[in-house]
N, C-alpha and C positions, 0 to 999 in steps of 0.2 A: 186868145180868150180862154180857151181851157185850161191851159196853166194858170191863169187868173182865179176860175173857178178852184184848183186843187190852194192853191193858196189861203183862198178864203174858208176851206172844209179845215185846213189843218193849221189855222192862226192861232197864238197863242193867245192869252186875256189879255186885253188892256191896248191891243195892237190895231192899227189901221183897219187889217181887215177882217178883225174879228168882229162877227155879229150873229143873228140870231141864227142864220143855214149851220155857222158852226157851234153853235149853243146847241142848238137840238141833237145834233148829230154825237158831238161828247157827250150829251149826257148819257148815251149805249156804248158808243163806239170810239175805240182807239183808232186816229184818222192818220196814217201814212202815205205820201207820198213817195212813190214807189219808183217812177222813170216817167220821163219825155219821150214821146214816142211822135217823129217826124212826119210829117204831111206826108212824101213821097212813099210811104208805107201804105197809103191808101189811094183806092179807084175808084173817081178821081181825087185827086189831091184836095184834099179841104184848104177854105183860105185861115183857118186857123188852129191852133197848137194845140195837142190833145196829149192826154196823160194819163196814167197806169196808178188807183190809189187804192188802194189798202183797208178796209175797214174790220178789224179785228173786232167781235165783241165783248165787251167788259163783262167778268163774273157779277158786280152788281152797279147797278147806277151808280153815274160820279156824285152823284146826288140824293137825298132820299125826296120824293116828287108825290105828294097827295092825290091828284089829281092830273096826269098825262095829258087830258082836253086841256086843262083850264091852265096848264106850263109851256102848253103851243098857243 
């Protein structure tokens, strides 16, 4: 399921799983996924798959936003 989640942080537009988690997050932040990181890496092993992402921030919004409340 976390690879799922990094999925949907770093979707392109127009895609399956682009929606608003990754609308808010582009509008600051360049979203990379970065590595898989295997269950057996942790104690105890989770039952699901986690990942290593990247959030760089942008010198200015991808967007120009009036109002930050009222664009969430």
């Amino acid at each position: 399921r976390g690879i799922e989640v990094v999925e949907r942080l770093a979707a392109a537009p127009g895609g399956r799983d682009y929606g608003l988690l990754t609308v808010l997050l582009g509008l600051h932040f360049h979203v990379e996924h970065v590595l898989d990181v295997p269950s057996h890496y942790f104690h105890p092993p989770p039952k699901v798959h986690s990942a290593v992402v990247r959030l760089s921030r942008r010198e200015k919004p991808r967007a120009e936003v009036v109002s930050e409340a009222r664009f969430r």
